[in-house]
N, C-alpha and C positions, 0 to 999 in steps of 0.2 A: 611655942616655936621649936621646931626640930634642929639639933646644934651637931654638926658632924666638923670630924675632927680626921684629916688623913694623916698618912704614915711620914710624910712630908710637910711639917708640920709651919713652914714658910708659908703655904698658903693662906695659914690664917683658918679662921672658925666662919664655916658653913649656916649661912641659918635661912629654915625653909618654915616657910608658915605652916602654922598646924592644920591647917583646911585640906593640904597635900597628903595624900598618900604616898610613905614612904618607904621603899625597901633597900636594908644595905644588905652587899655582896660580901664574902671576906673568904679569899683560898685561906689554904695550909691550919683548915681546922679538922684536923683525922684524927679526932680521940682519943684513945691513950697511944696511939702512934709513940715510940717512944722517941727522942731524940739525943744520939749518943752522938761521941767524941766522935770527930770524918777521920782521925788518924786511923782508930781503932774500927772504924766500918771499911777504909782503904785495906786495911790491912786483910781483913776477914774476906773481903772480896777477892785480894787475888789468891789468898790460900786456897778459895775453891771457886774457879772462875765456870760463867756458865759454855757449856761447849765447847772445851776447848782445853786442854792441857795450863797448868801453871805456866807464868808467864816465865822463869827462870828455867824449864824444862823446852821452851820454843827457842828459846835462843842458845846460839853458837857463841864463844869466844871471837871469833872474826869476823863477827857480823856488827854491820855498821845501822847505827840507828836511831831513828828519828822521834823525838818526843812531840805533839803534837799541842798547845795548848790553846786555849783562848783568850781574849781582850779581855780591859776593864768594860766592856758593854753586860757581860757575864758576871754574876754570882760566887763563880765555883771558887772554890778555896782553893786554888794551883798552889800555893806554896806551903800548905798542908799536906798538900794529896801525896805531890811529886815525890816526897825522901821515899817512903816507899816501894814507890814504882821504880825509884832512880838504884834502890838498894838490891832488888832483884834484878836489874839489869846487870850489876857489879857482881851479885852472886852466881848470874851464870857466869863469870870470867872476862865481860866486856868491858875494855878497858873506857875511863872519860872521853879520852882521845878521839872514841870513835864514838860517842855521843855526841847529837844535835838536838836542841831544843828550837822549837820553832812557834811562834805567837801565830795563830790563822785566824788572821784580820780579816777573812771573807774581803771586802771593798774599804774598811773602815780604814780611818787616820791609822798611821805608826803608831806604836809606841817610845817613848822617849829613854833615853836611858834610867833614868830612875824612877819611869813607873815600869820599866822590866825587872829594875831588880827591887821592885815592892810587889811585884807579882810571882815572883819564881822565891824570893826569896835571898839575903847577903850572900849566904855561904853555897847557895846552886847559882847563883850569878856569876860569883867568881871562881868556881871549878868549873862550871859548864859554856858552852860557846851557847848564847841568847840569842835566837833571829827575827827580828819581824819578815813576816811574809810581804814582801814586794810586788803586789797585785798589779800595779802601776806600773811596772818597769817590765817590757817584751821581754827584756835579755835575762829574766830571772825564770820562764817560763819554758816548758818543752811542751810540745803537742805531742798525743796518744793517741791519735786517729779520732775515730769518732767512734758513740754509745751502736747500740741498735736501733736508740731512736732518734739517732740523726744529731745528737749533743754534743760538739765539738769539746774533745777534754785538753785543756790549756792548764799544766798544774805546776808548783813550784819544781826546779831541778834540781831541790835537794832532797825530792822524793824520789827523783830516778835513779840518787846515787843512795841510797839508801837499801841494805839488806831487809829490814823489819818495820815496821811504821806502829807505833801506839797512839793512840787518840783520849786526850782528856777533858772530860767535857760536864756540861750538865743537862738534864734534862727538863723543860718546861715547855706547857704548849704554846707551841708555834701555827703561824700563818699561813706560810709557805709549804712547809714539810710536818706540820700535824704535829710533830714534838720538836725541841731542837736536841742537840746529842748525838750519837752513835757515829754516822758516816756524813754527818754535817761537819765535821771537823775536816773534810775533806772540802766537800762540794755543798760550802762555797769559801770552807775555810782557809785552804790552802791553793785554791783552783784561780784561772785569770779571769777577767772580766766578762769576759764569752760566753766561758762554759757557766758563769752565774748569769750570764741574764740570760741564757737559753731557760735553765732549771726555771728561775724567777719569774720568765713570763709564762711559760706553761701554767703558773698558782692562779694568774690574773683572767682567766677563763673559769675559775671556780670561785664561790661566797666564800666569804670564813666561816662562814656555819658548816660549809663541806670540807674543810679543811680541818682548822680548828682542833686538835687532839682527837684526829683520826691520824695514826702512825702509817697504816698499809696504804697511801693514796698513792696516786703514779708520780709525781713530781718527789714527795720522798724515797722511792722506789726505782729513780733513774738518779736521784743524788748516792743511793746506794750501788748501784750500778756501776757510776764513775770511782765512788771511794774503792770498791773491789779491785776495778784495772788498774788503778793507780796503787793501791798492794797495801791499804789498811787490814791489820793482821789482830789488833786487839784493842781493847778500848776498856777504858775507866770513867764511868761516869756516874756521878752525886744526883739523889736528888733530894732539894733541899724544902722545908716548912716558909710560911710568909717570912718569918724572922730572919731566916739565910740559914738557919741550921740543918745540919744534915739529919735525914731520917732513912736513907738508904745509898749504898753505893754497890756499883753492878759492876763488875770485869768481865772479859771472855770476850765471844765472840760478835765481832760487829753488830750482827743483826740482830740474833738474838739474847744477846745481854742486854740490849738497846730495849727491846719488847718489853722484858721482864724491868726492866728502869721505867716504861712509860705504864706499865699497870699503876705501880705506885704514884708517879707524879699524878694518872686520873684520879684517884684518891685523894691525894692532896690538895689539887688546884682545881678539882671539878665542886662545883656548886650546883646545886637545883635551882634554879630561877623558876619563879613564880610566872609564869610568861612575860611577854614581852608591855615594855611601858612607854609612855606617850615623852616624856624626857630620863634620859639617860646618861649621869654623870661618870667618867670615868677617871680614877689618878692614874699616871703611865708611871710611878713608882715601881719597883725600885730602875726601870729603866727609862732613863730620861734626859742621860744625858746631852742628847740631840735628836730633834724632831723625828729623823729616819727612825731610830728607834721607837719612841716613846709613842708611833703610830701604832703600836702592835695593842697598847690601849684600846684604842680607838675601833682595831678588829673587833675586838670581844664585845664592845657596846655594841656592834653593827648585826650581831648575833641574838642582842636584847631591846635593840629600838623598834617601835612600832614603823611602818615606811610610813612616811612622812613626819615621823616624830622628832627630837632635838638629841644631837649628840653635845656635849659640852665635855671638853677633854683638857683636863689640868697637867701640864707637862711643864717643869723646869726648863729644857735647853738650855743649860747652862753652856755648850760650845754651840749653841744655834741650831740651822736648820741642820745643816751637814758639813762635815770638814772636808767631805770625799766629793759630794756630790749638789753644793749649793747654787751653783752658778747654772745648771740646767735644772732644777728644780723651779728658782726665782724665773727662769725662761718661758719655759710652756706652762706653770702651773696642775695643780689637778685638773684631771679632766678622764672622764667614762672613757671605757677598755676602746670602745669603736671609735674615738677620733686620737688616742692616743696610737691605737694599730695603726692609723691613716698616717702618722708622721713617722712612725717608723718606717710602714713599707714606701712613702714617698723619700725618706733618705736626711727628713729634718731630723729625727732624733733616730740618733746612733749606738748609743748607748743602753740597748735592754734591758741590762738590770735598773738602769733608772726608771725604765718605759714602763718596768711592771710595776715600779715605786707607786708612778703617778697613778697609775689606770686604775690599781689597788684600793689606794685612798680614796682617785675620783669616782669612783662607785660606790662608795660609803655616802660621798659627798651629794651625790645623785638623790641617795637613799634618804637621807634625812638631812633636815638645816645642823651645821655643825658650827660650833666656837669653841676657840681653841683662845686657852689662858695658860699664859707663861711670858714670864719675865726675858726670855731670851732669843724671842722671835718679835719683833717690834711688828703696830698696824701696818705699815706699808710691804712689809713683806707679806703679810696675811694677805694684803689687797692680792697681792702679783700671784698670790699661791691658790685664790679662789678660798681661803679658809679665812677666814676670819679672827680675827685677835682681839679679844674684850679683856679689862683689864684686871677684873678680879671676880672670882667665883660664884660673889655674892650680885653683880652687875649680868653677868653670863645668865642666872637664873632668873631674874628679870627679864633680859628678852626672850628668855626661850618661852617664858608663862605669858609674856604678850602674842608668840606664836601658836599656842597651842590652843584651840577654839574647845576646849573641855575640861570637864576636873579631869587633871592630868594624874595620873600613876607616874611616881619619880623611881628609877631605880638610881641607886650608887652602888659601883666596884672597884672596892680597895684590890690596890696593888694591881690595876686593871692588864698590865703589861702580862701579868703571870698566870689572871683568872681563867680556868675554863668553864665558860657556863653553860649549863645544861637543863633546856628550856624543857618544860613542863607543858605538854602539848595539850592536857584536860585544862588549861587554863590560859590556850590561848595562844600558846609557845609556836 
């Protein structure tokens, strides 16, 4: 019997008969890649940033200015990274005073007081002003006219009062925009509801497989766009090994410090898959903590499943489906790009960046029979969401070997949230 063991170790032990053919996946194995302190790759990064002046050389003493960070949905060590960054801000002459930090929640929950200052850290908590980004709130947003491609930009207005913008982030492949990082700290980080589901639905017209850790796609290419008008001027961003450690950090300029950040994360998180397999397990570790997330899983098997084969996706949800966005979720359920279009352009769903949620999924869902195991999405929500909820791993791979009419090929992708896999076309891919 085959015994797999994920990173999430709650699930419990995996066991697959020996008759199955088994392949497991596992990013952030790049050789002697070394893996140093992030203080000391922060630091090394902004002494010599790509294209682009030090960052204590761009700034003025009277220059007001916005520190840009990420949630706990993220990885990045923000209260590693930030002394730093916050140290050449002070050595060009900029007083605290006219420092902002600001969390870019893209749509996601707040943060609470005390996970801002478990994310920034005791002593930048209490010198610095900490803001969650207000996504939800009109009166926190100014409009910028629109992109050239017709993208309404709705961004926080404490980017309009802002001299300088810095962005810190990390880099891992994404769904949506090919990598996350660079000018994601903008759009959808700090942007209103609008201008993300304009970006978000433009993805849902493309696979993950065409998406997927391709950085230059157009929907990353108009999130850079918006981050430009809205005056992102430098960015800091990790990227880290499965473990969470760092193995590189990139400064400079937007776009391309951003580039030269997603070569390595390809390295790190891209896998050769052996082509594609008749069931395909995925853990949505390390992101997981609510279904919106932990679907990004569920991308990367959709890249490795046979059409019509079995996705089984193990995600915690330990805050459920969504804090932001449950109650139209639980509504219309998954459902393919062409009837979820039909409720938007008829006026039932209003909300875009949901609409590209759904369409997203329900075309994985389309794709292959999926089940989904986790303790924090109960069966009757599965029923209403068109996904299905089995109770444990070992029961999930039961049905799926009752659906599958062959000796099945099993793949497994640890850390499937993070994986990029990269299908082997002499074999099938």
């Amino acid at each position: 019997m085959a015994k797999i063991l994920f990173a999430n170790k709650k699930f419990g032990e995996l066991v697959l008969p020996d008759r199955l053919s088994v392949r497991e996946y596992f990013p952030g194995r790049v050789g002697n890649t070394a893996v140093a302190d992030v203080d000391d790759l922060t630091r090394d990064a902004l002494a010599r940033p790509i294209a682009c002046q030090p960052l204590k050389a761009m700034l003025k003493p009277s220059d007001r200015v916005l520190v840009l960070i990420d949630d706990n949905s993220r990885t990045t060590p923000v209260d590693v990274m930030l002394p730093s960054i916050l140290e050449q801000i002070a050595t060009a002459g900029v007083p605290d005073a006219q420092v902002n930090i600001l969390v870019a929640l893209g749509t996601h929950r707040p943060l609470d007081d005390r996970e801002l200052r478990r994310r920034v850290g005791d002593r930048i908590y209490t010198r610095f002003r900490v803001l969650n980004h207000e996504w939800y709130n009109p009166d926190s947003l100014h409009n910028l006219g629109k992109t050239d491609a017709g993208t309404e930009i709705w961004v926080n207005k404490l980017a309009m009062k802002a001299d300088f913008i810095i962005g810190l982030g990390h880099i891992v492949p994404h769904r949506v925009a090919g990598y996350s990082g660079g000018g994601k700290i903008i759009q959808p980080g700090i942007s209103g509801p609008a201008t993300t589901g304009h970006t978000h639905w433009l993805s849902a017209y493309y696979s993950a497989a065409e998406m997927l850790g391709q950085p230059d796609n157009s929907v990353r290419q108009e999130m850079e766009e918006v981050a430009r008008r809205v005056g992102l001027r430098f960015i800091v961003n990790v990227v880290q090994d499965s473990n969470g450690k760092a193995v590189g950090v990139f400064a400079g300029d937007p776009v391309k410090a951003h580039r030269e950040g997603c070569r390595l994360a390809a390295k790190v998180y891209g896998v050769a898959v052996a082509g594609q397999a008749d069931i395909v397990i995925s853990e949505a570790f390390p992101t997981e903590s609510e279904l919106w997330l932990a679907t990004k899983a569920l991308q990367a098997a959709a890249v490795v499943v046979k059409p019509g084969g079995v996705i089984i996706l193990a995600a915690e949800c330990a805050e459920g489906i969504s804090p932001s966005h449950e109650r139209i979720i639980l509504e219309h359920g998954f459902q393919p790009l062409a009837e979820v279009a039909t409720l938007v352009s008829s006026g039932v769903i209003t909300d875009v960046n949901v609409a590209s949620y759904l369409a997203r999924v329900g075309n994985i869902l389309q794709l292959a029979r999926c089940f989904l195991v986790s303790r924090g999405v109960t069966p009757m929500q599965g029923a209403k969401m068109k996904f299905p909820v089995v109770e444990s791993l070992n029961a999930a791979v039961e049905q799926a070997l009752r659906l599958v009419n062959r000796q099945p090929e099993v793949a497994v992708l640890h850390h499937g949230s993070e994986i990029l896999p990269i299908l082997d076309k002499k074999n099938g891919g």
